[in-house]
C-alpha positions as CSV (number, residue, x, y, z in Angstrom):
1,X,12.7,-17.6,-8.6
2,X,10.7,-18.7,-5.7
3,X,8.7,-15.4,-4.3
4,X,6.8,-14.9,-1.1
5,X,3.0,-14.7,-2.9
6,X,-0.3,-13.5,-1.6
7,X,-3.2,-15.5,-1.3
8,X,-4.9,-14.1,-3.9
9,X,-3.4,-14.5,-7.4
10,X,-5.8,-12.5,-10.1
11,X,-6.7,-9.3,-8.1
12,X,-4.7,-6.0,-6.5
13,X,-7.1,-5.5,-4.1
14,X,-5.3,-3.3,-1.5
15,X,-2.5,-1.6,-0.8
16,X,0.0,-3.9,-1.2
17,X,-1.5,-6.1,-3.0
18,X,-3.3,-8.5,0.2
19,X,-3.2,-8.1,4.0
20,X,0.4,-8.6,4.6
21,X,1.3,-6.4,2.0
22,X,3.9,-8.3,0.6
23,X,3.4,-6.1,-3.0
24,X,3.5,-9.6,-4.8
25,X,1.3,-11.4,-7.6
26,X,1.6,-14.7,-9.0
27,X,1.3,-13.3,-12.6
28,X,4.7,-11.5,-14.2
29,X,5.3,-8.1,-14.2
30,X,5.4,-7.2,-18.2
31,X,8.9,-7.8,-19.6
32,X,8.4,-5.2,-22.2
33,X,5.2,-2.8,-21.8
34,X,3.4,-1.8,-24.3
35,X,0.5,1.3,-23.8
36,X,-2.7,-0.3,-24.1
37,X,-4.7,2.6,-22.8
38,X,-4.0,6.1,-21.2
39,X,-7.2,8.0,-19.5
40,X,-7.0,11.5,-18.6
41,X,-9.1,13.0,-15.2
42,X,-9.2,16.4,-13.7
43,X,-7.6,15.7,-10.5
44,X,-4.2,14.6,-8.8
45,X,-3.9,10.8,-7.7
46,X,-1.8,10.1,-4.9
47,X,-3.1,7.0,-4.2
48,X,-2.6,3.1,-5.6
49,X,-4.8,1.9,-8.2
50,X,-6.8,-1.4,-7.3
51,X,-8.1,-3.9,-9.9
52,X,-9.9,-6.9,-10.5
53,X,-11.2,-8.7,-14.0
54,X,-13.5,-6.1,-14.9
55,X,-12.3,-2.9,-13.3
56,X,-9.7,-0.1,-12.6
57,X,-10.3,1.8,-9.2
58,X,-9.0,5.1,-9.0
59,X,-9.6,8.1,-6.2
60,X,-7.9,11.7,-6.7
61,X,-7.9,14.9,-5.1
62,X,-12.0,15.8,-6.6
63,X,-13.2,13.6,-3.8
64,X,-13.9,11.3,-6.7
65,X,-13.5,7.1,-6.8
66,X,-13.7,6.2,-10.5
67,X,-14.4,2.5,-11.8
68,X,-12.3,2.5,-15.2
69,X,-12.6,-1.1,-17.5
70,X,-9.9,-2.7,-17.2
71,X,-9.3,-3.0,-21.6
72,X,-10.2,0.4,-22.7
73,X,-9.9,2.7,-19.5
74,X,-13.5,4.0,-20.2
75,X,-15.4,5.4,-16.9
76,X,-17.7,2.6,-15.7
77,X,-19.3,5.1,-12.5
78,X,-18.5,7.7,-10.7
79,X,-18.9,8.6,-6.5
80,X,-18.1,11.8,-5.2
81,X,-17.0,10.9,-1.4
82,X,-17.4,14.5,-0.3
83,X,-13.7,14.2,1.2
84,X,-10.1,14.8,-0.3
85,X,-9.1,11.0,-0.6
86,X,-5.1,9.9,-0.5
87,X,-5.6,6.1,1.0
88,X,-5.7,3.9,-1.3
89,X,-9.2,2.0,-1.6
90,X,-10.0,-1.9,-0.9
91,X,-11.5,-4.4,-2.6
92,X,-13.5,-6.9,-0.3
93,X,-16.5,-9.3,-1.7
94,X,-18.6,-7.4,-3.2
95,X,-17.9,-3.9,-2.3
96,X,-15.2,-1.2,-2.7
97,X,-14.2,0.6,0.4
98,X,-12.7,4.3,0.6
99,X,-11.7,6.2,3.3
100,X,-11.9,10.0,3.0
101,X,-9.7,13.1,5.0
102,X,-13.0,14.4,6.6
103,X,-13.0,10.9,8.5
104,X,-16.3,9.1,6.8
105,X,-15.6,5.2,5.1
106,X,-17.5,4.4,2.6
107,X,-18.3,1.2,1.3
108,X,-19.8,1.3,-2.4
109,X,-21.3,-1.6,-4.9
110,X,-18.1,-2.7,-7.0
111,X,-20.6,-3.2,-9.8
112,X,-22.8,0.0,-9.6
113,X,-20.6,2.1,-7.6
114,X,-24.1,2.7,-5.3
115,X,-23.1,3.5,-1.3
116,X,-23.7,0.3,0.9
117,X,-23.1,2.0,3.9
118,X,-20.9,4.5,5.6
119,X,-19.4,5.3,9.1
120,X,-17.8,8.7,10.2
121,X,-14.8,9.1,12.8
122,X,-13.5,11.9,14.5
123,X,-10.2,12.1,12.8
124,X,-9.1,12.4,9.3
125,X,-8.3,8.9,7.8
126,X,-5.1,8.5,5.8
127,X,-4.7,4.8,6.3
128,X,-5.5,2.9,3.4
129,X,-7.5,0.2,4.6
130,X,-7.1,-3.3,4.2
131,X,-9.7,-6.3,5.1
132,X,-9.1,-10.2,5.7
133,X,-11.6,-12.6,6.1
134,X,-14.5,-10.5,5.9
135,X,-13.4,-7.5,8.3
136,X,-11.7,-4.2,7.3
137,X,-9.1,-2.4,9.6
138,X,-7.9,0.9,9.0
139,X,-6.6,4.0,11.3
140,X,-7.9,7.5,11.8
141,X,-6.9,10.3,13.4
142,X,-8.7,10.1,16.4
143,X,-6.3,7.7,17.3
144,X,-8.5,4.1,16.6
145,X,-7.3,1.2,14.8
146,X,-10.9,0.0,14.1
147,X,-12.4,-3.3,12.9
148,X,-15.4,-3.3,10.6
149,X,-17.6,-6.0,9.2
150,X,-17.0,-5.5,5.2
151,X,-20.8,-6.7,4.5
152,X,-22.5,-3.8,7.0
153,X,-20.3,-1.4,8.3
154,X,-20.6,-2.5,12.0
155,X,-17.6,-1.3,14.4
156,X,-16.6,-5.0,15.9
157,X,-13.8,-2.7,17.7
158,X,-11.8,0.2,18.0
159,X,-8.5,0.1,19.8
160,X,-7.3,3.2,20.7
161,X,-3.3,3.8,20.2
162,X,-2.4,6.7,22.7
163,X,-0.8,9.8,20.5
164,X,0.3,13.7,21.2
165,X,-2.2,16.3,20.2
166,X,-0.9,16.3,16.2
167,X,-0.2,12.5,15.8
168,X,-2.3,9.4,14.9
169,X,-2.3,6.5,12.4
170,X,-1.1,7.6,9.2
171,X,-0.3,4.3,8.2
172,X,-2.3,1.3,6.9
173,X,-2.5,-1.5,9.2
174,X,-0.5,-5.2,8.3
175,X,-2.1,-8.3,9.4
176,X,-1.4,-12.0,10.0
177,X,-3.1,-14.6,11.2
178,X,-3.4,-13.3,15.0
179,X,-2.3,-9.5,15.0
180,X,-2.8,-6.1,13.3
181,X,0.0,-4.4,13.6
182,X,-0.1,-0.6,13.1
183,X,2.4,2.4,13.3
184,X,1.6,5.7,14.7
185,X,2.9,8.7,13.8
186,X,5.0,8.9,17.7
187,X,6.9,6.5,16.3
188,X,4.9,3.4,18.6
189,X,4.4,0.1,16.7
190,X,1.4,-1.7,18.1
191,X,0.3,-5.5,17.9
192,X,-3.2,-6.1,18.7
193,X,-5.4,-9.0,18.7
194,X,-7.6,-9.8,15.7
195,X,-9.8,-11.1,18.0
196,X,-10.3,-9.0,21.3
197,X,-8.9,-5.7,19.5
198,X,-6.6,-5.8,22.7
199,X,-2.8,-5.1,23.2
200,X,-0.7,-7.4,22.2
201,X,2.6,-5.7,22.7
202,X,4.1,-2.1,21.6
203,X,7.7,-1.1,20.4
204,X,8.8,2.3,20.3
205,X,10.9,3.4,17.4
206,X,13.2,6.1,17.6
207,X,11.0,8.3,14.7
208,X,7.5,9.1,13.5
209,X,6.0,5.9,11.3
210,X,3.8,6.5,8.0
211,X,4.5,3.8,5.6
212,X,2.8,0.3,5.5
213,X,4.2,-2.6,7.4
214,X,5.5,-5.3,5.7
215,X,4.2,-9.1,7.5
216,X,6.1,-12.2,5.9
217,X,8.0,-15.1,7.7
218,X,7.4,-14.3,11.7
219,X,9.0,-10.9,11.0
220,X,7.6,-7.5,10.5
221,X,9.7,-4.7,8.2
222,X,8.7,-1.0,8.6
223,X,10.6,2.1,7.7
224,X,10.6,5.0,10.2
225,X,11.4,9.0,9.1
226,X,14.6,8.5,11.2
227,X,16.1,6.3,7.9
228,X,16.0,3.5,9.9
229,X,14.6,0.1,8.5
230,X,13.3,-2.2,11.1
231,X,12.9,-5.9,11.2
232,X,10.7,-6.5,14.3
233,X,9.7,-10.4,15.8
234,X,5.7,-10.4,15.5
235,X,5.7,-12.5,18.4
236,X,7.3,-9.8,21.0
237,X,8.2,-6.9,19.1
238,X,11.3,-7.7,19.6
239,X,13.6,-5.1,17.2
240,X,15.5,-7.9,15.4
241,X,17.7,-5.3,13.6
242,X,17.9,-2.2,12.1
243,X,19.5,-0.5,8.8
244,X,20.4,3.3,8.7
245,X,19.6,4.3,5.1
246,X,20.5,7.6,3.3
247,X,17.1,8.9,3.3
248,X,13.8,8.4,4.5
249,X,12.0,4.9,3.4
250,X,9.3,5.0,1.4
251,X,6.0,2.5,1.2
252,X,6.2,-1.2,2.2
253,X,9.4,-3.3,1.8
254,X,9.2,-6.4,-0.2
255,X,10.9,-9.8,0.1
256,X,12.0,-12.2,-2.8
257,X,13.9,-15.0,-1.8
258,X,16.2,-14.2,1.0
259,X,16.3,-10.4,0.3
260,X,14.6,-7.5,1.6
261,X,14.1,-4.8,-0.7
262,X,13.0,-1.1,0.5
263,X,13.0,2.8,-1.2
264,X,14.3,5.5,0.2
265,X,13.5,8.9,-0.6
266,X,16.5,10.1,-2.3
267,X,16.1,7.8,-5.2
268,X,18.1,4.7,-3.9
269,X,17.0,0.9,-4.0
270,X,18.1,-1.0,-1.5
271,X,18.6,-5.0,-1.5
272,X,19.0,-6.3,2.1
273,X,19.4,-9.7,3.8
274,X,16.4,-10.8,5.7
275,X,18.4,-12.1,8.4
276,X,20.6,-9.4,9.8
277,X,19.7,-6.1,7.5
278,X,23.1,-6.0,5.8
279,X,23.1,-4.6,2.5
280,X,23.8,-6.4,-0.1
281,X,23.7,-3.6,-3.0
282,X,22.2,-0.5,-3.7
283,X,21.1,1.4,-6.7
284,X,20.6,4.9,-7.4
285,X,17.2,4.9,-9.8
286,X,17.9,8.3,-10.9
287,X,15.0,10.3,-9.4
288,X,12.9,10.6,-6.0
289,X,11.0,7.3,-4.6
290,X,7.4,7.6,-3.1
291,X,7.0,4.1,-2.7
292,X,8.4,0.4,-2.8
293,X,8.6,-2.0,-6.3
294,X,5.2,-4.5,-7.4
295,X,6.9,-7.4,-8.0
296,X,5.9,-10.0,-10.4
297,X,6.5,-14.0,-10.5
298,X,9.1,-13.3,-13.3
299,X,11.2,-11.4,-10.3
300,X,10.6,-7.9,-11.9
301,X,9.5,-5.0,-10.3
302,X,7.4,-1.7,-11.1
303,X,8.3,1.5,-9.1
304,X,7.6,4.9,-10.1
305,X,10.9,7.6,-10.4
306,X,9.9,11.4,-9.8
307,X,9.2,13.6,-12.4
308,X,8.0,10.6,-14.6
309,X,9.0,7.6,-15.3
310,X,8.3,4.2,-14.5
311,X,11.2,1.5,-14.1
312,X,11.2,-1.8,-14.7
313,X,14.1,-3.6,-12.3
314,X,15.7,-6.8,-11.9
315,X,15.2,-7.6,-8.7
316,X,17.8,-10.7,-8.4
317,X,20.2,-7.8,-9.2
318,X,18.8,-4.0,-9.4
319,X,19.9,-4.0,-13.6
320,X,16.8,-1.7,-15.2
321,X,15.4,-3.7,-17.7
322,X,12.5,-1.2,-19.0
323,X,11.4,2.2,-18.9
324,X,8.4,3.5,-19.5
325,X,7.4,7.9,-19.7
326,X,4.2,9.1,-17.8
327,X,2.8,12.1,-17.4
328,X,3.9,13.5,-14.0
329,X,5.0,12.1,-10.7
330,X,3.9,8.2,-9.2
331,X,3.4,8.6,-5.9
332,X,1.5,5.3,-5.4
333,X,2.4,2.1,-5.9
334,X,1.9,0.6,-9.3
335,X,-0.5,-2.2,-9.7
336,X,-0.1,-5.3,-10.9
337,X,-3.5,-7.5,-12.0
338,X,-4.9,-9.4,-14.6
339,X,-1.1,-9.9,-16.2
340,X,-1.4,-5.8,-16.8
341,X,0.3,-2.9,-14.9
342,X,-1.3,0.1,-13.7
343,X,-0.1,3.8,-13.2
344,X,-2.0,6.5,-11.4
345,X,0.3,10.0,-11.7
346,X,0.1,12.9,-9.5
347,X,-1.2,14.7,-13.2
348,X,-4.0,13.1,-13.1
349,X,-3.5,10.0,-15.7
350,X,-4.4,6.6,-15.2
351,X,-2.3,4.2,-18.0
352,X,-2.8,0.3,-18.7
353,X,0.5,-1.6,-19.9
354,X,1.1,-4.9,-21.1
């Protein structure tokens, strides 16, 4: 099964795996997981794990960003970020960024867990960040899609995306090789140069946007709270079509081979064709989604089922092929890295499955 792969095989270094968030690794998902490790913290997690070859990175609801070994789940190091953290952290060179509710960024020393640097903005900062070729975009709340340099911390630029007095950039940004592309929550899509950290273009959707875009193949998939998916030309913002689903869609959409899959709320898989957004099946996974499937190169994928349970599914068809029990609710993304999957649960457990 041919998939649509990121760049970067052996990590999970950002939400969705790399820039585009495509939610992809060259590695298979595990065909029949076996516990190798379950650590217990004091806090709810929210967020996506991130890995590489030696660590687990975790935030939760302490303020806390935890560096776990990836074989036995011990605690490598410890920050305290002095902020309620829900984005999910990044992994660029040498660092580990985090992005906190009281509006700081943090960049820390994957290795020691020590604070490189740090800059503060004026609005909380819910958008996981992601980083490509050295820079780091995220949003905040004060309404700025900003571009940092990952070795220093300095602002190249902040573009500001016009909002109403409670909206902003929920969302983490997409990427490719020209754009950002970033949702606000007034339901305006923005392209803006990678270069100039000008306007591109802007499409309005008909309904608030909170989940990740999805960047693959000229085309850009995001979910809106109106049910809606949206395929959206990068070059125009052209709205190419759009699906009604039966509930709200959840996290990034992922595309293997000609099909677009996305989550919606209520518990439902869908499996759509890239093309024109016509469903080609659906699957009720028995439980509520808080995010999209991390798909291996075997063509399975990981999502998470409210109260507690993770499934393994099929993606060719949407047939369960696993099941695994956790302790409480996923609401991020599993990982996939280092041929191993990850689960953070809302009750505070971080588990390592092969």
């Amino acid at each position: 099964m041919m998939l649509h792969l990121p760049a970067n095989a052996a990590d999970w270094s950002m939400l969705g795996a790399d820039p585009g968030h495509t939610s992809q690794t060259v590695d298979g998902a595990p065909s029949s997981p076996q516990q190798l490790w379950r650590t217990r913290l004091d806090a709810a997690i929210y967020a996506s794990p991130v890995a590489d070859e030696r660590s687990v990175f975790v935030v939760a609801h302490d303020q806390q960003i935890r560096a776990l070994d990836v074989n036995s789940g011990r605690e490598q190091w410890t920050f305290a970020a002095g902020g309620v953290i829900s984005a999910t952290p990044l992994l660029v060179g040498d660092v580990v960024v985090v992005a906190a509710k009281d509006g700081r960024v943090t960049a820390l020393d994957r290795r020691s867990g020590k604070r490189r640097w740090e800059i503060i903005t004026e609005g909380a900062v819910l958008s996981s960040p992601i980083a490509d070729d050295g820079v780091v975009y995220f949003g905040s709340n004060d309404f700025n899609l900003y571009a940092v340099r990952a070795t220093d911390g300095a602002v190249g630029w902040k573009y500001f995306a016009s909002d109403y007095k409670y909206g902003g950039l929920y969302a983490s940004p997409g990427l490719d090789r020209q754009h950002v592309y970033i949702g606000a929550k007034n339901g305006v899509l923005h392209a803006v140069s990678r270069q100039t950290g000008q306007r591109v273009w802007q499409t309005v959707l008909r309904s608030s946007i909170y989940g990740p875009p999805l960047v693959a193949r000229g085309r850009i998939y995001v979910g809106a709270y109106d049910r809606g998916l949206y395929s959206i030309d990068t070059r125009d913002g052209r709205i190419v079509w759009r699906t009604q689903l039966d509930e709200w869609p959840q996290g990034s959409a992922v595309i293997v081979e000609s099909l677009v899959y996305i989550a919606a709320r209520s518990g439902t898989l869908y499996a759509l064709r890239t093309d024109d957004g016509v469903v080609v099946w659906s699957r009720d996974l028995g439980g509520e989604l808080r995010h999209g499937p991390a798909v291996g190169a075997n063509g399975i994928g990981a999502i998470g089922v409210h109260p507690g349970k993770v499934l393994g599914i099929e993606m060719a068809s949407g047939r369960t092929v696993w099941q695994i029990a956790v302790s409480g609710p996923v609401f991020g993304q599993p990982t996939l890295a280092n041929r191993m999957l990850y689960v953070a649960t809302v009750g505070g457990e971080v588990s390592a499955w092969r």
